[in-house]
PAPAFI-164016 format. One line per field, with one value per residue (C-alpha): y negated, z, x; residue in three letters. Coordinates in Angstrom, 3 decimals, m for minus. Each point is the difference from the previous one (the first is absolute). Layout:
# residues N
y	c(Y;...)
z	c(Z;...)
x	c(X;...)
res	c(ALA;...)
***
This chain:
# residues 426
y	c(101.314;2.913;m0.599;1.748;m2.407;m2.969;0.616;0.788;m3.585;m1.833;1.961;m1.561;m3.644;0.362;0.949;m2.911;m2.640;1.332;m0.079;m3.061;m2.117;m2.564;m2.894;1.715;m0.272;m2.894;m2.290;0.324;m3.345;0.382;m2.383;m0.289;m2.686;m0.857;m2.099;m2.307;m1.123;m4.121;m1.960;m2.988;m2.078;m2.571;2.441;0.514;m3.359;0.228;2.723;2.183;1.537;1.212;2.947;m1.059;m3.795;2.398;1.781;m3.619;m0.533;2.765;1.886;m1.247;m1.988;m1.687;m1.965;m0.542;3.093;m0.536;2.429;0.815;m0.746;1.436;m0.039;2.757;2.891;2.907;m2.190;m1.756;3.344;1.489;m2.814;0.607;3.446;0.462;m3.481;m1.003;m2.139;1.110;m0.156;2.775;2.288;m0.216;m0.722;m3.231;m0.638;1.783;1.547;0.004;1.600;2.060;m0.158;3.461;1.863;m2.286;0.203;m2.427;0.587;m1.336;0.146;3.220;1.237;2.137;0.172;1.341;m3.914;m1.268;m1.257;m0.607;1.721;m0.728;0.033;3.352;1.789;m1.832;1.052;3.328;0.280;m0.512;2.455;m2.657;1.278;m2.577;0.236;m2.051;m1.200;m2.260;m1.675;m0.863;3.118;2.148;3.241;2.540;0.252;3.130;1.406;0.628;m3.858;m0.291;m1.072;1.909;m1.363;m1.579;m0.348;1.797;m2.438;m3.979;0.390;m3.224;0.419;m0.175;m2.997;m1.421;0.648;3.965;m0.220;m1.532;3.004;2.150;m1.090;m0.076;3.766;0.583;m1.560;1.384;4.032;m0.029;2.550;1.266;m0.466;m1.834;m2.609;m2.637;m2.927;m1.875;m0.695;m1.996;m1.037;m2.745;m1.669;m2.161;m3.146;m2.933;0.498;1.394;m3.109;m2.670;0.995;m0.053;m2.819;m2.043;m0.482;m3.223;1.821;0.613;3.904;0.281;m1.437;2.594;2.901;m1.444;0.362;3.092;1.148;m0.935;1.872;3.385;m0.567;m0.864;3.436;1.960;m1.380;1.153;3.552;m0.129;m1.631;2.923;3.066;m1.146;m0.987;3.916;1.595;m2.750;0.641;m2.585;m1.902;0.563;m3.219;m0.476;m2.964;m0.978;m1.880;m2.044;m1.501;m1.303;0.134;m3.677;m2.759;m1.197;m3.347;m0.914;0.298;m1.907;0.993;3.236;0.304;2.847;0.890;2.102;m3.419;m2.611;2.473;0.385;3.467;2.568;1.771;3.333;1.817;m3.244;1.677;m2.394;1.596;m2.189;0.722;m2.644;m0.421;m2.933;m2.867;1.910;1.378;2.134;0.562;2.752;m0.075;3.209;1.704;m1.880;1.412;m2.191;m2.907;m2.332;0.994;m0.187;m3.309;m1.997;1.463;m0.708;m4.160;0.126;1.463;m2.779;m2.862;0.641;0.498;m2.706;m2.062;0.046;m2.190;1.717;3.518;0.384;2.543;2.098;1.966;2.524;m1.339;m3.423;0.946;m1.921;2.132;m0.786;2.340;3.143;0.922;1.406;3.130;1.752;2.743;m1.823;m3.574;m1.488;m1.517;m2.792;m1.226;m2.222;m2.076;m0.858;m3.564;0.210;m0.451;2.064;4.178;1.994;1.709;2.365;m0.479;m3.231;m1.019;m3.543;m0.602;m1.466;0.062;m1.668;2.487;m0.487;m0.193;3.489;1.025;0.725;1.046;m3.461;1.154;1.427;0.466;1.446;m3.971;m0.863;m0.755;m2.864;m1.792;1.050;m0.067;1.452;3.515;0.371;2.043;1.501;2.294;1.254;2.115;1.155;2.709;2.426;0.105;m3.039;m2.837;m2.355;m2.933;m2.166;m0.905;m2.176;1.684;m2.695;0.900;2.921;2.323;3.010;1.893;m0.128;2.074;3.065;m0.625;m1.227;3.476;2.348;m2.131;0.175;3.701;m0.208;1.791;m1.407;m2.086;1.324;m0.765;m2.046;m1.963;m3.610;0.896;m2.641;0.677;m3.006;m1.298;1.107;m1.803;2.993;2.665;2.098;1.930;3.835)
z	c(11.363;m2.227;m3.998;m0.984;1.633;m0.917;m3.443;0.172;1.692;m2.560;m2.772;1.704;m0.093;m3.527;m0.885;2.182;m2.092;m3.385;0.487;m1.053;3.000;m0.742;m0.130;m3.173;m1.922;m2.467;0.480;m3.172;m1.572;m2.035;m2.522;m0.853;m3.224;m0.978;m3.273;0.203;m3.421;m0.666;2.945;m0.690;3.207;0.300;1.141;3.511;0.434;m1.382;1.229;3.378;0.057;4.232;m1.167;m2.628;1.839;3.157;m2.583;m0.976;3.958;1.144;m3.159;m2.893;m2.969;m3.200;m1.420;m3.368;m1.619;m3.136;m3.063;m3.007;m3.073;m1.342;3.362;m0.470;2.087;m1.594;m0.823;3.633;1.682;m2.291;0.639;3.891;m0.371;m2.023;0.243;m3.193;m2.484;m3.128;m2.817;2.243;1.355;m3.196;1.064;m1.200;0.519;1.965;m3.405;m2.822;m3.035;m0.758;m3.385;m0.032;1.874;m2.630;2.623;2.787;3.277;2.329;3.586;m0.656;3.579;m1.917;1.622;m3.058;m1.446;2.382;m0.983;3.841;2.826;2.522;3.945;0.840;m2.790;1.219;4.304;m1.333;m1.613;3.022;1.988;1.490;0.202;m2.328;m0.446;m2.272;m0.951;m2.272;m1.140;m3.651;m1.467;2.596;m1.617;m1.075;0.995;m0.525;0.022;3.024;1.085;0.150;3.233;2.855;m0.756;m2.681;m2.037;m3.175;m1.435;1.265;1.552;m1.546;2.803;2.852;2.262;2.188;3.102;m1.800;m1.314;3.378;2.074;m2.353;0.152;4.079;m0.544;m2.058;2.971;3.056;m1.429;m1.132;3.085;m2.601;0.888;m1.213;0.424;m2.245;m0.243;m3.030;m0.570;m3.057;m0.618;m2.008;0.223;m1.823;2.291;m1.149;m3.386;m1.719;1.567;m0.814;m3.742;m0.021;2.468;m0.343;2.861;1.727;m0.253;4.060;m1.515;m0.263;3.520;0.988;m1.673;1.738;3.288;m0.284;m1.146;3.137;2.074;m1.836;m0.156;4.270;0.057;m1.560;1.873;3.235;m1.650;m1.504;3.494;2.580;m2.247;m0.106;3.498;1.065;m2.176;0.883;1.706;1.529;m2.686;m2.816;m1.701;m2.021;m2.962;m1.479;m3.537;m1.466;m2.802;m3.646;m3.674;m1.219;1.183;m2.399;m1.798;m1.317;m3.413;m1.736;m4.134;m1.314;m3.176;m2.389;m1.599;m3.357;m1.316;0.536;m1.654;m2.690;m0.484;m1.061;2.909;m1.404;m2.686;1.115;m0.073;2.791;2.904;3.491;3.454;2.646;3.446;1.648;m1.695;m1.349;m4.114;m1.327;m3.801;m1.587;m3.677;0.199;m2.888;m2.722;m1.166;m3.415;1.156;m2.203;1.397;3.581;m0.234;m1.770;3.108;2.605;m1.481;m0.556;3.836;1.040;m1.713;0.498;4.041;0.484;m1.011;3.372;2.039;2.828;m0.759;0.194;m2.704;m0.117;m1.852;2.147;m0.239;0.684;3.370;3.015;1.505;3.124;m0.204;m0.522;m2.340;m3.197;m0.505;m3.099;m0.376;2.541;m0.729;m3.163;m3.051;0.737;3.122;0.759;3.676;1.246;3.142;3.390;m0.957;m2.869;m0.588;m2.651;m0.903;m2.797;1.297;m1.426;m3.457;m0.926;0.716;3.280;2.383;3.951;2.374;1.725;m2.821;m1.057;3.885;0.344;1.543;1.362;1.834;m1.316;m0.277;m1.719;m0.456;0.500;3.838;m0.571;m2.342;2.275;3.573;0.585;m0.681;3.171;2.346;3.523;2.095;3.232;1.923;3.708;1.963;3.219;3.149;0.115;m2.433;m2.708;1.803;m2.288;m3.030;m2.975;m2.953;m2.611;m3.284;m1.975;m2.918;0.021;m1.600;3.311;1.815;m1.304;1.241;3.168;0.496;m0.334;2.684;2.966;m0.992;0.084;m3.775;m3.021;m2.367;m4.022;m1.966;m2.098;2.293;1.168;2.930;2.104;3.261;1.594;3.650;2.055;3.293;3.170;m2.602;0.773;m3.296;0.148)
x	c(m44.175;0.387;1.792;m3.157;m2.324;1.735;m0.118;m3.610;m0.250;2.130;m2.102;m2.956;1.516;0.541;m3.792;m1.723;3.018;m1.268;m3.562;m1.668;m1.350;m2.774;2.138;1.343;m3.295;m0.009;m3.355;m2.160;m0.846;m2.938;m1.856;m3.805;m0.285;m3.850;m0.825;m2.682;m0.854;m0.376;0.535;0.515;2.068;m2.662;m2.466;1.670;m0.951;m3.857;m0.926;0.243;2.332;1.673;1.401;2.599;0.263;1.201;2.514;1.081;0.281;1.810;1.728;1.603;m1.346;m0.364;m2.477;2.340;m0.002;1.603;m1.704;2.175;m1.624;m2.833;m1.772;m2.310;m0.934;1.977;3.475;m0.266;m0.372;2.893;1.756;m0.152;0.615;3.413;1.564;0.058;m2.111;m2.351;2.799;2.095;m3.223;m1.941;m3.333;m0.884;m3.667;m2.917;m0.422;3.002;1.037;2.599;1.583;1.882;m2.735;m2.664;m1.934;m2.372;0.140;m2.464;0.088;1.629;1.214;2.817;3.671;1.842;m0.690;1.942;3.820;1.152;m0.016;m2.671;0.517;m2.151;2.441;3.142;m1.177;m0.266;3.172;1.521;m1.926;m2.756;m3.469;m2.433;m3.204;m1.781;m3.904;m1.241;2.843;m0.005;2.604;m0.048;m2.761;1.500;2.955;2.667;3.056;2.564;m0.274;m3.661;m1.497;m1.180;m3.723;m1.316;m3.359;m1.036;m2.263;m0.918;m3.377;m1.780;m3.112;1.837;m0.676;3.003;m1.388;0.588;3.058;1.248;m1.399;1.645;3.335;m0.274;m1.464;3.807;1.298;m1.276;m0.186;3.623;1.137;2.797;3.764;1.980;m2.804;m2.086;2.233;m1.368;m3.599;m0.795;m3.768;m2.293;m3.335;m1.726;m0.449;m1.154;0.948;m2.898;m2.195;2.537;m0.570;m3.788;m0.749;3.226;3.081;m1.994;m3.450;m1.433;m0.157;3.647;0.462;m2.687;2.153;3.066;m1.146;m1.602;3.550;1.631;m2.723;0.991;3.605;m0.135;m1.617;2.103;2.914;m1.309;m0.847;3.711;1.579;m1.596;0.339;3.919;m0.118;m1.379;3.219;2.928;3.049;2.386;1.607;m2.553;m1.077;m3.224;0.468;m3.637;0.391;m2.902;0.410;m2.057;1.006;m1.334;m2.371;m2.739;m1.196;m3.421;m1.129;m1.641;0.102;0.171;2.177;m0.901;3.667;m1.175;m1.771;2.483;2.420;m2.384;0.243;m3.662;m1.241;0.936;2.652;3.312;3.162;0.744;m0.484;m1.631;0.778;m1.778;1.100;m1.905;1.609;2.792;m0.628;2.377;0.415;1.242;1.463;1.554;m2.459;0.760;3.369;0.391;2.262;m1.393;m3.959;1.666;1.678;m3.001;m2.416;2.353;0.770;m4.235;m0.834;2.301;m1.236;m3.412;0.229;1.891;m2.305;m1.807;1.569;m1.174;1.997;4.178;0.812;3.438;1.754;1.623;3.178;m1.470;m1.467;1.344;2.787;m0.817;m3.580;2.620;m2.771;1.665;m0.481;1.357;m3.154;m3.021;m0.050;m1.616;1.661;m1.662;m1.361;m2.769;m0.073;m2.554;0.193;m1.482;m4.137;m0.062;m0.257;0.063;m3.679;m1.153;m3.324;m0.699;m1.120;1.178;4.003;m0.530;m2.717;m0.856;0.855;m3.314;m2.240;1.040;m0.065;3.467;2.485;0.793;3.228;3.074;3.514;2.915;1.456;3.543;0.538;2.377;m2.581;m2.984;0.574;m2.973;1.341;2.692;m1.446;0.645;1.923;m0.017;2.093;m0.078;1.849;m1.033;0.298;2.351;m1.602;2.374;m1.039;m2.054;3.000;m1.283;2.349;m0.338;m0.084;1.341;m0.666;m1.833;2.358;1.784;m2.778;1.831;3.136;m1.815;m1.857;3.281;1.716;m2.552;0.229;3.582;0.369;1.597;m1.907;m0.915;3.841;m2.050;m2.091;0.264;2.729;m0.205;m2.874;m1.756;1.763;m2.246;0.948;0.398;0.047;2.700;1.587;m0.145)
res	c(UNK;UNK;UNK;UNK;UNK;UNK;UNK;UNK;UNK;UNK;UNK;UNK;UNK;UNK;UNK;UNK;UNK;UNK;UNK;UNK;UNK;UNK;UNK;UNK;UNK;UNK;UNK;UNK;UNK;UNK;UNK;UNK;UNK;UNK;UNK;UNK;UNK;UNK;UNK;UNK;UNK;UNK;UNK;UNK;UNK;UNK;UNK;UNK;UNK;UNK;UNK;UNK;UNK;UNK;UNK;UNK;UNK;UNK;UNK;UNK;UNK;UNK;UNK;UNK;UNK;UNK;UNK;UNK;UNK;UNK;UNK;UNK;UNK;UNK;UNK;UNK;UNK;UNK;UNK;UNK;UNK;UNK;UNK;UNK;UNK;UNK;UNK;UNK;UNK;UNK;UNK;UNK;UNK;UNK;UNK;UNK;UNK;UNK;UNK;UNK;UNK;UNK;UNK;UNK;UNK;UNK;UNK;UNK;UNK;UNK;UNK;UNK;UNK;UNK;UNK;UNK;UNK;UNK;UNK;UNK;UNK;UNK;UNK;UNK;UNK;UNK;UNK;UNK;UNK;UNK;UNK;UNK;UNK;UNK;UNK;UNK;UNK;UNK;UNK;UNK;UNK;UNK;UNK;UNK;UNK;UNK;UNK;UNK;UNK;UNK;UNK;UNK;UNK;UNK;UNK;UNK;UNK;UNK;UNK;UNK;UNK;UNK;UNK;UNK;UNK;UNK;UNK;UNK;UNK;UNK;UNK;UNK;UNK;UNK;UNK;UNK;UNK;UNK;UNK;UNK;UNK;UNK;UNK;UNK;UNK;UNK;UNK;UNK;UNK;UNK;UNK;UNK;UNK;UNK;UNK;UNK;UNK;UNK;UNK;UNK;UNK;UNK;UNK;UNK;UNK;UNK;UNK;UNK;UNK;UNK;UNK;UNK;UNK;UNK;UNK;UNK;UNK;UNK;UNK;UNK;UNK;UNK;UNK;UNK;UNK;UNK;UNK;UNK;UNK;UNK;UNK;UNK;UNK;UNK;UNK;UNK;UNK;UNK;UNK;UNK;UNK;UNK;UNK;UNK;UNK;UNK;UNK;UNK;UNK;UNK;UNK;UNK;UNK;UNK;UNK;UNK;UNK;UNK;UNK;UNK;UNK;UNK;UNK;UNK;UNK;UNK;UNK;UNK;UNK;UNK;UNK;UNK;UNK;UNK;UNK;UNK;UNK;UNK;UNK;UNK;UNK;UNK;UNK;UNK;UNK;UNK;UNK;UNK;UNK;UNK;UNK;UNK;UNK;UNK;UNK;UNK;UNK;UNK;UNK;UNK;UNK;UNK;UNK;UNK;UNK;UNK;UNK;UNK;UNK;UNK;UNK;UNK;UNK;UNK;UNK;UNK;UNK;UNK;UNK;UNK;UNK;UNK;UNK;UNK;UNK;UNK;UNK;UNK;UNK;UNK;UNK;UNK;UNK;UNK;UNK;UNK;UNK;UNK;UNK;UNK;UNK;UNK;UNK;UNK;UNK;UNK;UNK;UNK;UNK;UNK;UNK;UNK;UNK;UNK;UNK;UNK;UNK;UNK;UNK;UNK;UNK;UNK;UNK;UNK;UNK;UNK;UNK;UNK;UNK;UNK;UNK;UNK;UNK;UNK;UNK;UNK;UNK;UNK;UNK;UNK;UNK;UNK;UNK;UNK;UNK;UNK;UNK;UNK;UNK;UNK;UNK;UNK;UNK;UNK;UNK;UNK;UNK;UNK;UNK;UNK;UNK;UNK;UNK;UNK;UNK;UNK;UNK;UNK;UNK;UNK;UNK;UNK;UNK;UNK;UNK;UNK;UNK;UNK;UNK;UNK;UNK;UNK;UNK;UNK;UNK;UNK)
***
C-alpha cells in the first residue's frame, strides 16, 4: 500500500472517530405541569375519578400537599413557581396593594410584580424551551429571558376542556429544534363549583369527575404526539398538581362595618381576600392621627371573637406573610366557616341566606386541614411505579421541576427537590 493511500485511509479513520454516532446524542427529558385549581384530597374518594386513581397506581403521588399561607390562587401558583413564599415574591393575595406603587392590583397577570424568579424564566435562563398558559403571572412577559410561548392577556371565557386542547395544540406543533421541553398550563377544576355549591355538595363531585375525563384526554393527546417524535432515551414527566383544597362557609363577614369605617372618603385603605382583610394606614402621615387610628382599628376588630387581628409585625412567622410594601398594617383573619364579603349589609350574614359563595379558602393549612391538596406525577415510557410521597411543601415543586430537567434551581428558591423514588438526577 502506497504512503499516499494510507494517509488518505488514516484521514478517513479520523473523520468516521469525530463524527457523532447516535449513541452520542443525550436523551431529552421533557416536563408537561397542568394546574387544576381546588381539589380538595377527599374528592378522589367521592367522586370518579380512573384517571388520576391510575396516576396514584402507577406514578407518583401525594395526597398531602402542603399550601404556604395565604392559600389563594395567585400566591399558591407563585408559590409553586419560584420556590419561595408571599413575604419573598410579593404577591400576597389574589388581589393586593402596593404601598410604593399606591396602587391595587387585582388578578393582574403582570410579571414585572413579581419579586422571585419563576420556573418558565429560570428553564429559559438556562437555554430550556418553556412555554407557558394560564398560569397566574405568566402575560406579558419580556425581555431576553421570556419564554418561548406565552399569553398576552388571561382569556376569562375559556372552558377547560379549551384551555386543555390548547396547551396539547403548543405541544404537538412545536417541530422547532431545540425542542419544547417545558409546558406549563392551568384550569379551573373544581374550584369555581366548590365556591358556589360548597366542597361536600354532589356538584363539586360532578366537576371533579368531569375533570379527570379531560385531564385522561389530554394525556393521550400529549403521550402519542411525543411518542411520534421520541428517540431512544427520551423521557416524558407529566406533573399534576392543585394550589389549595376548600372548606364550607357558612357566614359572610363584611370587613368595612366591623371596622367601623364610612363607605367612602377613609384614609384607611381595604384590601379583601376571602377571609383575609388588609388595612392600610399609610395616608395619614401625622403620627399622632396615625397612632390613635391604628390603637382604634384594633380595639374595635377585636372585639369579634370570631376574627384574629395583626399587626404586621404580630403575624405568625410561620405564614412567611410580611411583606414590607403588600401586606396591611393591620390584618384581619378570618377561621375556617367564615369569608370576608363587601356584599353584605349588616356585619355578618349566613352564607346561604345571602346565596353565597359557601366554599372557600385562603385559611392557614395547619389550622384547616382542609386546604392540603394533591399531586401527581408520572413519567413515559417506563412508569414511577405507584410511590405515595408523603407530605411536603409546595415551595419544593420548583426545585422539583429544575431537577427532572436536570437545570439548576432559582438562587433564591426553596433548594431542596422532592425524592422521587426511580428518578434518576440529570
Amino acid at each position: 500500500m502506497s504512503a499516499a493511500v494510507g494517509l488518505m485511509l488514516w484521514r478517513l479513520v479520523l473523520v468516521v472517530v469525530a463524527e457523532p454516532t447516535i449513541t452520542d446524542r443525550v436523551p431529552v427529558r421533557s416536563l408537561v405541569w397542568i394546574s387544576v385549581d381546588g381539589i380538595r384530597p377527599d374528592y378522589l374518594e367521592r367522586a370518579a375519578t380512573p384517571f388520576l386513581d391510575g396516576l396514584q397506581a402507577e406514578g407518583a403521588f401525594t395526597t398531602a400537599l402542603m399550601p404556604l399561607f395565604p392559600t389563594l390562587t395567585f400566591p399558591s401558583h407563585v408559590t409553586q413557581a419560584t420556590g419561595v413564599a408571599a413575604d419573598r415574591h410579593g404577591i400576597t393575595g389574589n388581589v393586593f396593594h402596593d404601598i410604593g406603587r399606591n396602587r391595587t392590583y387585582g388578578y393582574a397577570n403582570l410579571p414585572w410584580l413579581l419579586e422571585a424568579e419563576p420556573i418558565w424564566t429560570t428553564a429559559t435562563r438556562q437555554a430550556v424551551v418553556t412555554a407557558v398558559l394560564d398560569w397566574p403571572m405568566s402575560q406579558r412577559q419580556a425581555g431576553r429571558n421570556a419564554a418561548y410561548h406565552f399569553e398576552e392577556q388571561f382569556d376569562r371565557d375559556l372552558t377547560d376542556q379549551q384551555r386543555l386542547e390548547r396547551a396539547a395544540t403548543v405541544w404537538r406543533d412545536h417541530d422547532d429544534q431545540p425542542p419544547l421541553r417545558l409546558l406549563m398550563a392551568w384550569i379551573i377544576g373544581p374550584d369555581g363549583t366548590g365556591h358556589a355549591y360548597g366542597p361536600d355538595a354532589p356538584e363539586t363531585e360532578r366537576r371533579m369527575s368531569a375533570t379527570d375525563t379531560l385531564l385522561a384526554e389530554f394525556e393521550q393527546d400529549l403521550r402519542t404526539a411525543w411518542q411520534k417524535r421520541r428517540e431512544p432515551g427520551d423521557e416524558l414527566y407529566l406533573l399534576i398538581t392543585s394550589d389549595h383544597g376548600m372548606s364550607q362557609v357558612h357566614t359572610l363577614v363584611n370587613p368595612r362595618l366591623c371596622a367601623g369605617l364610612p363607605a367612602r372618603g377613609s384614609p384607611v385603605r381595604r384590601v379583601s381576600n376571602a377571609n383575609i382583610t388588609h388595612f392600610f394606614l399609610n395616608r395619614i402621615e401625622d403620627a399622632e392621627q396615625h397612632a390613635a387610628k391604628r390603637d382604634t382599628l384594633l380595639e374595635r376588630l377585636r372585639g369579634y371573637d370570631f376574627m384574629d387581628v395583626y399587626q404586621r409585625h404580630e403575624l405568625p412567622a410561620i405564614w412567611q406573610f410580611r411583606h414590607s410594601q403588600r401586606t396591611g398594617d393591620i390584618v384581619a383573619v378570618l377561621p375556617r366557616g367564615y369569608t370576608f364579603s363587601n356584599a353584605i349589609r349588616k356585619e355578618t350574614v349566613a352564607a346561604a341566606e345571602h346565596g353565597g359563595p359557601l366554599g372557600m379558602h385562603g385559611y392557614c393549612p395547619h389550622a384547616n386541614p382542609e386546604m392540603v391538596t394533591v399531586a401527581f406525577l408520572q413519567r413515559y415510557p417506563d412508569r414511577l411505579g405507584g410511590h405515595d410521597l408523603g407530605s411536603f411543601s409546595m415551595d419544593r415543586l420548583h426545585a422539583t421541576v429544575a431537577s427532572i430537567l436536570g437545570i439548576e434551581p432559582s438562587r433564591e428558591a426553596q433548594p431542596k427537590p422532592i425524592t422521587i423514588p426511580g428518578l434518576k438526577p440529570r
